[in-house]
C-alpha positions as CSV (number, residue, x, y, z in Angstrom):
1,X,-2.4,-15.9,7.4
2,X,-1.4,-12.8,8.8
3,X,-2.2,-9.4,6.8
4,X,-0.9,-6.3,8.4
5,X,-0.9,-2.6,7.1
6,X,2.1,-0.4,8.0
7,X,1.5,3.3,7.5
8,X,4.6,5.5,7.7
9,X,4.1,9.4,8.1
10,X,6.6,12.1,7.2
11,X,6.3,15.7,7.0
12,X,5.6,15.0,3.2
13,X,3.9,12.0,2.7
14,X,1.8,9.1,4.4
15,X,3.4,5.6,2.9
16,X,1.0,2.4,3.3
17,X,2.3,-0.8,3.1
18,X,0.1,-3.7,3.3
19,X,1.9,-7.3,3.9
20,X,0.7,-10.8,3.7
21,X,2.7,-13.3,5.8
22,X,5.2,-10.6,6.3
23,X,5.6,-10.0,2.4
24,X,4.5,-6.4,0.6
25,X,1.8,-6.8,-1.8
26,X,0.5,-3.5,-1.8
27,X,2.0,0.2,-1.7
28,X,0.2,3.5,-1.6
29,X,1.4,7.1,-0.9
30,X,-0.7,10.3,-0.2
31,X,1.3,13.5,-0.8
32,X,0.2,16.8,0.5
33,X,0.2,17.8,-3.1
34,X,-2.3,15.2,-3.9
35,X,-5.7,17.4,-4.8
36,X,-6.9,15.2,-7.7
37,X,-7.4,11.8,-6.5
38,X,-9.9,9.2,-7.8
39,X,-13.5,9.9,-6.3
40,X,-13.1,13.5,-5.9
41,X,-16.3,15.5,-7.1
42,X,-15.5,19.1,-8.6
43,X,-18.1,21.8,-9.6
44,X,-16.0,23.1,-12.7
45,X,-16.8,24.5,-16.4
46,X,-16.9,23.0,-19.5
47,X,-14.2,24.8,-21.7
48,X,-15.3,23.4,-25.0
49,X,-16.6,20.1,-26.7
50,X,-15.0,18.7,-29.0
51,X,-17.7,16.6,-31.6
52,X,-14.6,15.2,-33.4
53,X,-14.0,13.2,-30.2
54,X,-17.5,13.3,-28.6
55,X,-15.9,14.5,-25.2
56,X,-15.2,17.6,-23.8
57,X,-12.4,19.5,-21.9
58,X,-12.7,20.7,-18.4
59,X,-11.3,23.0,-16.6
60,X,-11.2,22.0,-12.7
61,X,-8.4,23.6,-11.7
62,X,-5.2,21.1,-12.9
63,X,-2.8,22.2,-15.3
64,X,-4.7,20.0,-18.0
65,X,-8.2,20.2,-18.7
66,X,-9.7,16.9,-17.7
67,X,-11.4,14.9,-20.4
68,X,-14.9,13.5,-19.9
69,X,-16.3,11.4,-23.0
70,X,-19.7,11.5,-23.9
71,X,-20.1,7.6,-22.8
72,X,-19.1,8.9,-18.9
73,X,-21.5,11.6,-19.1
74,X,-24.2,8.7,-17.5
75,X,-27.7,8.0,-18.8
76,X,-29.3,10.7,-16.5
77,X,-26.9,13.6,-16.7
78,X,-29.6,15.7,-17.6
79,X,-30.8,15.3,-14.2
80,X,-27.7,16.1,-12.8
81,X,-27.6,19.2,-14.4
82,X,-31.2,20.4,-13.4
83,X,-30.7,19.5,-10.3
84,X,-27.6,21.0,-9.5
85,X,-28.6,24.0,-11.5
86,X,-31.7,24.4,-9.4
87,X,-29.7,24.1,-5.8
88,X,-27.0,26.7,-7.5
89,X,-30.0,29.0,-8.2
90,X,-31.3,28.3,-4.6
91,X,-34.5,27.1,-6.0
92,X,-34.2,23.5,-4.1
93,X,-33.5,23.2,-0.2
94,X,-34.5,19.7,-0.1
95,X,-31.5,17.6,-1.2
96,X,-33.4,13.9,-0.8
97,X,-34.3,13.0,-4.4
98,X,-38.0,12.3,-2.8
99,X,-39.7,14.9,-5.3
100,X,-37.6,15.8,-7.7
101,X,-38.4,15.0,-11.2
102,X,-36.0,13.0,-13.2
103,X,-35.1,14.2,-17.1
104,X,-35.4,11.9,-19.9
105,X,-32.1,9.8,-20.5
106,X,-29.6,10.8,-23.2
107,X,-29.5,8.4,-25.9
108,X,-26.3,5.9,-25.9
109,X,-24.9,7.1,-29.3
110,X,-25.8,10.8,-29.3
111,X,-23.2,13.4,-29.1
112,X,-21.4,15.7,-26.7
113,X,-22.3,19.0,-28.5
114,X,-26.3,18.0,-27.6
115,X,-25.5,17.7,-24.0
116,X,-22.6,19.8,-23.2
117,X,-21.9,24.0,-24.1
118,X,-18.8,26.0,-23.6
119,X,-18.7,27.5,-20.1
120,X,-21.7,25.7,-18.6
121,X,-21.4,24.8,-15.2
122,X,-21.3,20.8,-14.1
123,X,-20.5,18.7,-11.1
124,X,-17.7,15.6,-12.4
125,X,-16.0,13.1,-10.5
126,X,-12.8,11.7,-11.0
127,X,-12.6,8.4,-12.3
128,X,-8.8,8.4,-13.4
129,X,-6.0,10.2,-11.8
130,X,-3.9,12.5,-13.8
131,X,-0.9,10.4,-15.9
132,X,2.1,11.2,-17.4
133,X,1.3,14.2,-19.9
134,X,-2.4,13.7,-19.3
135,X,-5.0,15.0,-17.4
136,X,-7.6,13.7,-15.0
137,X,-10.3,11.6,-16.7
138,X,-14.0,12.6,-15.2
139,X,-17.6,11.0,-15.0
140,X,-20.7,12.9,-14.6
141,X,-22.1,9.6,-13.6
142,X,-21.9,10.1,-9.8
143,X,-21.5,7.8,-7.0
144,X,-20.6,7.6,-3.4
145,X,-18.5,5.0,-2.4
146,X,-18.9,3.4,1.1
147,X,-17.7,0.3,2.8
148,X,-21.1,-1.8,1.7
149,X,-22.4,0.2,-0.7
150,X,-21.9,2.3,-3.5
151,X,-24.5,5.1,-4.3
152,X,-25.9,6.3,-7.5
153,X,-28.6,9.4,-7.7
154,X,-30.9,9.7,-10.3
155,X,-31.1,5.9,-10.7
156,X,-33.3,3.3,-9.3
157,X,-31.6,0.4,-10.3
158,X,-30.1,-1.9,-7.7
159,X,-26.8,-4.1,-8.7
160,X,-24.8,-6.8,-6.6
161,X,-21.2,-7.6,-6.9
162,X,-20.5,-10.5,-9.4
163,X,-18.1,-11.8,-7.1
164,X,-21.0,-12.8,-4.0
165,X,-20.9,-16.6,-4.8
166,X,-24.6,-17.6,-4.7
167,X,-27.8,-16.7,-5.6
168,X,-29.3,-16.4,-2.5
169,X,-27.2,-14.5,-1.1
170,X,-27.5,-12.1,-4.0
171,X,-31.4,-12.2,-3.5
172,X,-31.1,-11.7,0.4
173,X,-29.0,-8.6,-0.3
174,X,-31.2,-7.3,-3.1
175,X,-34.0,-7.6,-0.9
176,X,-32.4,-5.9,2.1
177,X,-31.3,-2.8,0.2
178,X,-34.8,-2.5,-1.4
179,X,-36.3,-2.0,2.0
180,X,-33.7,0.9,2.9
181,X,-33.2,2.4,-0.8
182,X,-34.3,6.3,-0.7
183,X,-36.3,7.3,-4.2
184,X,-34.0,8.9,-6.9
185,X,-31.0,6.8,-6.0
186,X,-29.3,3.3,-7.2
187,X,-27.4,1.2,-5.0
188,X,-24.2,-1.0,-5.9
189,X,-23.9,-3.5,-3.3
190,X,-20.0,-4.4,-2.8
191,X,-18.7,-7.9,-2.4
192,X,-17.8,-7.5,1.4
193,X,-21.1,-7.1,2.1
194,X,-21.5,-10.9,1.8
195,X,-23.5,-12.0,5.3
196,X,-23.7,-8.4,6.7
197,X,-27.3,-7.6,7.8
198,X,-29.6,-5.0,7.2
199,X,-28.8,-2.8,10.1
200,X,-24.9,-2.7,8.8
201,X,-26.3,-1.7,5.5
202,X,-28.4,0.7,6.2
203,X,-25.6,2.8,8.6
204,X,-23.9,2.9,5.8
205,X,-26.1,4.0,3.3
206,X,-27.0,7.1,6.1
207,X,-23.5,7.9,6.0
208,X,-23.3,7.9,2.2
209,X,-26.6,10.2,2.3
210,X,-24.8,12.5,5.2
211,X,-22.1,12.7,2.4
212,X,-24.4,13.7,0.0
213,X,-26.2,16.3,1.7
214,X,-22.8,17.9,2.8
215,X,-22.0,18.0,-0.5
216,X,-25.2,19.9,-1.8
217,X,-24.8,22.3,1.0
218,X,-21.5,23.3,-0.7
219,X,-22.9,24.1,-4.0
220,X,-24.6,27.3,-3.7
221,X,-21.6,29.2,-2.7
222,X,-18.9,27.0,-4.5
223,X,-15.9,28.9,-6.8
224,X,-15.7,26.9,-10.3
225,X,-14.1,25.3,-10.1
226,X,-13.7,23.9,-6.9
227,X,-14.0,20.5,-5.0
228,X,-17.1,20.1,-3.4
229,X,-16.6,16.5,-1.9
230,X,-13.0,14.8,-1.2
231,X,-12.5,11.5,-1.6
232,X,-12.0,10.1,2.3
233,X,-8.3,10.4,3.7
234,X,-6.0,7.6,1.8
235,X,-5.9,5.8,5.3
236,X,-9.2,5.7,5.5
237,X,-10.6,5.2,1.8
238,X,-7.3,2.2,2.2
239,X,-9.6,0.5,5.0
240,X,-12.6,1.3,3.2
241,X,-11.3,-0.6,0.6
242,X,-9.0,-3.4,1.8
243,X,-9.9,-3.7,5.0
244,X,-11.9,-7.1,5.8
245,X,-11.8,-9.4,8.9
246,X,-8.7,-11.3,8.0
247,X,-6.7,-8.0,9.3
248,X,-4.2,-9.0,12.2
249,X,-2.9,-5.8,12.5
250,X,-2.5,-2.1,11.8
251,X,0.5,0.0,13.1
252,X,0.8,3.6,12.6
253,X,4.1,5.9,13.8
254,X,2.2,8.8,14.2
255,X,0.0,9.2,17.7
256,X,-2.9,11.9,15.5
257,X,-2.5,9.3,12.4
258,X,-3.5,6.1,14.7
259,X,-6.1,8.4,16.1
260,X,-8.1,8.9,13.0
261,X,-7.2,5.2,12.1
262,X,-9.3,4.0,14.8
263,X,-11.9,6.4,15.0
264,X,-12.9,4.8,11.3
265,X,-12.3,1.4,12.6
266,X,-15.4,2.1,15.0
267,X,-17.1,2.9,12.1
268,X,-16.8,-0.1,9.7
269,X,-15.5,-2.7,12.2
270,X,-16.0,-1.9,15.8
271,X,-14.5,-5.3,16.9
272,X,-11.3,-5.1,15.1
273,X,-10.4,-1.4,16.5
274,X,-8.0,-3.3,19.1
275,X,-5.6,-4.3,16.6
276,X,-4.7,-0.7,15.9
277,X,-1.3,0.2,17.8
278,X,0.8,2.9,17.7
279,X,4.8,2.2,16.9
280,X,7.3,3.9,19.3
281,X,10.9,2.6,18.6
282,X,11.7,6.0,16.4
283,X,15.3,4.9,16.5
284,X,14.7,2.3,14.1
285,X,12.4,3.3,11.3
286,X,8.7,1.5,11.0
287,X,9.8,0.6,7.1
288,X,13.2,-0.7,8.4
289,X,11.7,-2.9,11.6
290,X,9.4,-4.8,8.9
291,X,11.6,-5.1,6.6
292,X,9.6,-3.1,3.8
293,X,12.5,-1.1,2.5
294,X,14.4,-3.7,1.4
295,X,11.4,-5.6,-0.2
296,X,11.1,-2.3,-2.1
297,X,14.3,-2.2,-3.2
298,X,14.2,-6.1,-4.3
299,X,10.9,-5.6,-5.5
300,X,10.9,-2.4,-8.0
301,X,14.1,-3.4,-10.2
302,X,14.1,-4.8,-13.9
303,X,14.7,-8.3,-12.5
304,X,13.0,-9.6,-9.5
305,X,14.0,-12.9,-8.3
306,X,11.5,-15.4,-6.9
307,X,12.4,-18.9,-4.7
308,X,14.3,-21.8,-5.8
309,X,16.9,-19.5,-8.0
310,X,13.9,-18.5,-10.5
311,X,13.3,-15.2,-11.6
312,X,11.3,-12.5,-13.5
313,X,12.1,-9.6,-16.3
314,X,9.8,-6.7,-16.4
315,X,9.9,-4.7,-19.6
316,X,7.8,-1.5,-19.9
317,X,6.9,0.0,-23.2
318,X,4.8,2.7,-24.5
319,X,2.0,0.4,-25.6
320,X,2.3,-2.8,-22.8
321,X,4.5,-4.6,-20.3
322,X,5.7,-7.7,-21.0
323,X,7.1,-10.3,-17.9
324,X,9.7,-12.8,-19.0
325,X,9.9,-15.6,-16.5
326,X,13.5,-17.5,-15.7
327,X,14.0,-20.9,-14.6
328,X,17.2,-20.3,-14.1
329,X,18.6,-23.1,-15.3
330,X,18.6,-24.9,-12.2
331,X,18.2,-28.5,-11.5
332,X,15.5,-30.0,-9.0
333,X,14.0,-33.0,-7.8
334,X,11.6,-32.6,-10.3
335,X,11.2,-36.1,-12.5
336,X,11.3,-34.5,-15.6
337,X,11.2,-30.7,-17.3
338,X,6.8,-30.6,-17.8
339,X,6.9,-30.6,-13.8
340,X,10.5,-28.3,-13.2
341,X,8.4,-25.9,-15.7
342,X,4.7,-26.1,-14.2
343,X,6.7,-26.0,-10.6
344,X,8.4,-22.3,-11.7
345,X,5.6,-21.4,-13.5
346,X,3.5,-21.6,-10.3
347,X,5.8,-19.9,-8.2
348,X,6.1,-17.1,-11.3
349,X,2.4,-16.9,-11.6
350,X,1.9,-15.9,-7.6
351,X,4.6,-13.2,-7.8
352,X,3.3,-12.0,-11.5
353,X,0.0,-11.2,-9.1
354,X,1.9,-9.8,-6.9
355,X,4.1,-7.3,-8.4
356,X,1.1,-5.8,-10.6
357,X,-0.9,-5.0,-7.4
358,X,2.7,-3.7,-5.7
359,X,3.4,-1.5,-8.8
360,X,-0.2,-0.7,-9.9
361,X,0.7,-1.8,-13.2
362,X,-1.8,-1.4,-16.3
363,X,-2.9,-1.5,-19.6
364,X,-2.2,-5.0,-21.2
365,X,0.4,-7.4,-19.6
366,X,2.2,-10.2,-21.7
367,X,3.6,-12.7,-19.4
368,X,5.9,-14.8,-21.2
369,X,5.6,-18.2,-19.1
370,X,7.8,-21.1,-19.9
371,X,6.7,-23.5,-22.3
372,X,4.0,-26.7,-21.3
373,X,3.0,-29.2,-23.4
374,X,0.4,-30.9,-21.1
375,X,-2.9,-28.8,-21.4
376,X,-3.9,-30.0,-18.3
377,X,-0.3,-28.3,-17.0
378,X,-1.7,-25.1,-18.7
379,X,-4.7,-25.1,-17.3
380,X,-3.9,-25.6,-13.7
381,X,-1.6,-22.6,-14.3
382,X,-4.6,-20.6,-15.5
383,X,-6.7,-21.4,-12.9
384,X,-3.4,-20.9,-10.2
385,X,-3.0,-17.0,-11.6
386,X,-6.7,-16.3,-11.8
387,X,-7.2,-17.2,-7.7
388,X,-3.5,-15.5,-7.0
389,X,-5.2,-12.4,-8.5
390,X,-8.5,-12.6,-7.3
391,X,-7.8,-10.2,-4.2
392,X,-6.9,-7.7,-6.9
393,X,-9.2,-4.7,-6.9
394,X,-8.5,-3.5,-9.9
395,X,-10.6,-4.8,-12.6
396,X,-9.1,-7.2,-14.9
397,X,-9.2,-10.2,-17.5
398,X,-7.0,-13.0,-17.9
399,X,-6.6,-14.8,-21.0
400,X,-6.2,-18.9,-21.5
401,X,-2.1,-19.7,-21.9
402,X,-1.1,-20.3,-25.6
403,X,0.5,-23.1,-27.0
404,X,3.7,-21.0,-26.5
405,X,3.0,-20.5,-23.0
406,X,1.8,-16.7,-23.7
407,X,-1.0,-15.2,-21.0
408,X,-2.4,-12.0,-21.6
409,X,-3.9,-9.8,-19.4
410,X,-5.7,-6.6,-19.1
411,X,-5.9,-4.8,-15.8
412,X,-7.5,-1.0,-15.3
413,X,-5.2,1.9,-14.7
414,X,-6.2,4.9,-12.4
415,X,-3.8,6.2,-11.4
416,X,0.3,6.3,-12.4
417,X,1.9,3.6,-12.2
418,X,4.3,3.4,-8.8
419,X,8.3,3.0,-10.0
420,X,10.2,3.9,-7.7
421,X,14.2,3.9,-8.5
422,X,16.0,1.5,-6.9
423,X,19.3,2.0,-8.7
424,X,21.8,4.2,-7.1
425,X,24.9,6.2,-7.8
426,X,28.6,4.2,-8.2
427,X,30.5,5.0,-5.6
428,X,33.4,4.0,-7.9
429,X,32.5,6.2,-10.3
430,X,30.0,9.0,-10.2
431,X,28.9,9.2,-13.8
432,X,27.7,5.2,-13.6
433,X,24.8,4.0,-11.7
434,X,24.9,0.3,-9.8
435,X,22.1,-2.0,-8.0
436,X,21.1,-0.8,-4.7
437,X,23.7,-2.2,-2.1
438,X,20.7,-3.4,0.1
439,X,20.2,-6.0,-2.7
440,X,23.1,-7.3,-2.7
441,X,22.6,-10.5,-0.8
442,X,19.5,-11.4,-2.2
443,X,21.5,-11.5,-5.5
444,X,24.3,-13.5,-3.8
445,X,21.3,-15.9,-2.4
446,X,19.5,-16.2,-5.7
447,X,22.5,-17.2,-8.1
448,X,24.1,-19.5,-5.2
449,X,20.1,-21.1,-5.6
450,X,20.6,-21.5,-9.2
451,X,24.3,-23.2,-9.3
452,X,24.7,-25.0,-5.9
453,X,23.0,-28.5,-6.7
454,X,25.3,-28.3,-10.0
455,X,28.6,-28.5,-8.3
456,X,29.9,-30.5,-4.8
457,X,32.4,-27.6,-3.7
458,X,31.6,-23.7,-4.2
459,X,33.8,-21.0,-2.6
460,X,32.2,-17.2,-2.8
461,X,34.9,-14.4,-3.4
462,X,33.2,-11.0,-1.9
463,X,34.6,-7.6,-0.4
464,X,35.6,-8.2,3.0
465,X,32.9,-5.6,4.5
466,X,30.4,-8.6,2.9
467,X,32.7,-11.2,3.5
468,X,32.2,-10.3,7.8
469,X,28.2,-9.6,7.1
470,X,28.0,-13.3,6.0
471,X,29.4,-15.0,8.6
472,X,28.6,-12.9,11.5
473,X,26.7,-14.0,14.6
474,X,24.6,-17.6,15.2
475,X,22.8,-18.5,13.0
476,X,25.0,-16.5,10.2
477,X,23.8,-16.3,6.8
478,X,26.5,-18.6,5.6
479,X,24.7,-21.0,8.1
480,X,21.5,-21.2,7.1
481,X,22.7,-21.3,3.5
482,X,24.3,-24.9,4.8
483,X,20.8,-26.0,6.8
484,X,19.2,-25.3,3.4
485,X,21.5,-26.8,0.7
486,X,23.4,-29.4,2.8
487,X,26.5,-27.7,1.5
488,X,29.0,-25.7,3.6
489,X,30.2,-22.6,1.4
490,X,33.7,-21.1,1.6
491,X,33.8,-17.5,2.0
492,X,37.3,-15.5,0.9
493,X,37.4,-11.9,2.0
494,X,39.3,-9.9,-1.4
495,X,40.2,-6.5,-0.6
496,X,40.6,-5.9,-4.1
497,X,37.1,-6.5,-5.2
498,X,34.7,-3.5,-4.8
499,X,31.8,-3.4,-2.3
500,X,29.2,-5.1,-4.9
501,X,31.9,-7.5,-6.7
502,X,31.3,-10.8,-5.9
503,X,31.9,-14.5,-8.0
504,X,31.8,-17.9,-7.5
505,X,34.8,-20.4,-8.0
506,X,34.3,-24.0,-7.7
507,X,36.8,-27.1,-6.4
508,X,39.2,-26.3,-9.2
509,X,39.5,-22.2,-8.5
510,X,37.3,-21.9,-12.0
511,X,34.9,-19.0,-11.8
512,X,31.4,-20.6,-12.1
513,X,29.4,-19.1,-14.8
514,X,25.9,-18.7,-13.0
């Protein structure tokens, strides 16, 4: 398996792609803009609570006040707030937790107005990213995420990711980071951590610590509001997060970009810093050479097609999304329609994973699979989606298929959802908007998929500009259509039809309803 992350950077933005077997599964951007992202700690004010909704509003600088609720204020904010009141007062030099004295813990169904007052300074961290009409949605519950290890002050309690596979190597871990844990502070032990020993650990929990002393240092002398500690740059905080030893490959089109790229690899995985390289062909674009803008542009639209002529609808709505999948109505070699449907159903269910990760969808998703009546059919397509989606760092919960072939599933939101438009303006008429040219043959590909076992002689009617793109060169297009099917397809040229006009005829000159 090859995984491979492409990082494109413009005077505006940083795009990262990450690909699997040459496919996009992930895309991020990092604007310039971008000053509230997810992790970012502020020193800001409250503006006021409100006990109606147990939360308050504050003001750290967006447009919006953030919302924090009482149940992400944390156990020990009280702590938090002495302590941070006593460096802002200069009263504590020492930032290590070592002797500081932790404050009783807020009860779990008290309310905001006994914590919280207007105008009273607190440090929050933000734990959703600001969306639509919204504001960003904050925590007073810090932590410090590193590549191991997350860290927690004003806690002592020590978790491991659920996601470790066995018990000893949950006990191992546990034991390792009780040996290195600093007094006053939790530790969350991540999943990549799995086999890593203590001295890997422990680097990274004196980074985290470096972090957190930095961030002290800043307090004293901070505006409110103000950010006292950024998140790491998206390129790094990407690694941080993705990054694990099945990597083949990182390219970066920018020489200072690759720089900082591998100056983090040395960090987190010395060994791997080699398969950083810099891309040089500027004539053709890095998005263009690996073929990421047109998987965009196939990938974003209402309907995405999938292999063997089957394909997906994605509907959005204000209170869900809901995923149709198509068979297509094409025949197969299948022996009867229980194994055509589990066959498209398993090809849906990989692409389903992969389009909510690609568009960072969330909230609750309905995905509308075709009907099984075997359970046992249902059950392997259960356990198919869960693994497709188990990469998937966003938290989420899958629900058993109904009778009707209904999953459900939940996934966490934090940040906006990425749609990007793929549809562009007619150039037959200005006032209409048409499919993205780019996506063109796919279409062509996907409905010959669906119709070409269904008929012995099929003739495609396209603009001539397509006509010349489809047979050009060895192997043409037209070619390995006919190494695939076993069925040579006529191609007439009409200079009458428009650039995205196309049909099917078959041996009679009878347009083929696809």
């Amino acid at each position: 398996m090859n995984k491979e992350l492409i990082i494109r950077s413009s005077s505006e933005a940083v795009d990262f792609a990450l690909l699997k077997d040459g496919r996009l599964i992930e895309l991020h951007s990092e604007k310039e803009q971008d000053e509230f992202l997810v992790g970012d700690i502020f020193i800001a004010k409250v503006r006021k609570p409100v006990s109606g909704l147990n939360a308050a509003f504050i003001n750290i600088g967006y447009e919006k006040d953030a919302f924090l609720h009482y149940h992400d204020l944390g156990p020990n904010v009280l702590s938090l707030l002495q302590y941070s009141k006593q460096i802002v007062g200069k009263k504590r030099k020492d930032y290590t937790l070592n002797n500081f004295q932790l404050e009783p813990q807020i009860s779990k169904d008290g309310s905001i107005s006994d914590v919280l007052k207007a105008n009273q300074s607190i440090p929050v961290q933000i734990v959703k990213e600001p969306i639509s009409t919204k504001g960003p949605r904050l925590s007073s519950e810090l932590s410090l995420a590193g590549r191991f290890i997350v860290l927690v002050p004003f806690s002592d309690r020590v978790s491991i990711s659920q996601k470790i596979d066995t018990n000893e190597e949950k006990k191992r871990l546990k034991k390792l980071v009780l040996s290195i844990k600093p007094k006053g502070f939790g530790v969350i032990v991540r999943t990549v951590a799995q086999n890593k020993n203590i001295g890997e650990l422990e680097a990274d929990l004196n980074y985290l610590l470096d972090r957190w002393k930095k961030m002290c240092e800043r307090l004293p002398n901070a505006q409110h509001p103000s950010k006292i500690l950024g998140e790491l740059s998206k390129a790094s905080s990407i690694l941080r997060d993705v990054f694990n030893d099945t990597f083949t490959g990182i390219v970066v089109d920018n020489q200072d970009l690759m720089q900082e790229v591998k100056d983090y690899l040395k960090v987190i995985a010395p060994a791997k810093e080699n398969i950083v390289r810099l891309y040089k062909h500027q004539d053709n674009p890095i998005f263009e050479k690996y073929n990421i803008e047109r998987q965009i542009k196939t990938s974003f639209g209402k309907t995405v097609s999938m292999n063997k002529g089957a394909y997906l609808i994605i509907e959005h709505t204000e209170a869900l999304h809901v995923i149709d999948v198509n068979s297509g109505n094409r025949s197969n070699k299948a022996n009867n329609q229980e194994e055509t449907a589990l066959e498209v159903n398993l090809i849906a269910a990989a692409e389903v994973a992969r389009q909510l990760r690609l568009r960072d969808m969330g909230g609750i998703i309905v995905v509308d699979f075709i009907d099984m009546s075997n359970p046992e059919n249902r059950k392997k397509l259960y356990d198919f989606l869960k693994e497709e989606m188990s990469d998937d760092k966003a938290k989420h919960k899958i629900l058993p298929p109904s009778k009707f072939g209904l999953i459900q599933i939940t996934r966490q939101r934090v940040r906006p959802e990425v749609n990007i438009k793929t549809r562009e303006e007619d150039p037959n008429n200005g006032n209409k908007e048409v499919e993205a040219p780019i996506v063109i043959i796919d279409k062509i590909k996907g409905d010959l998929e669906r119709m070409v076992h269904t008929k012995s002689k099929v003739a495609l009617h396209v603009h001539p500009f397509i006509a010349a793109y489809l047979t050009k060169g060895f192997p043409s297009l037209r070619f390995k259509w006919f190494m695939e099917h076993r069925k040579w397809i006529k191609i007439i040229p009409r200079d009458a039809f428009t650039y995205l006009h196309y049909k099917f005829t078959d041996s009679t000159g009878k347009k083929v309803k696809v």
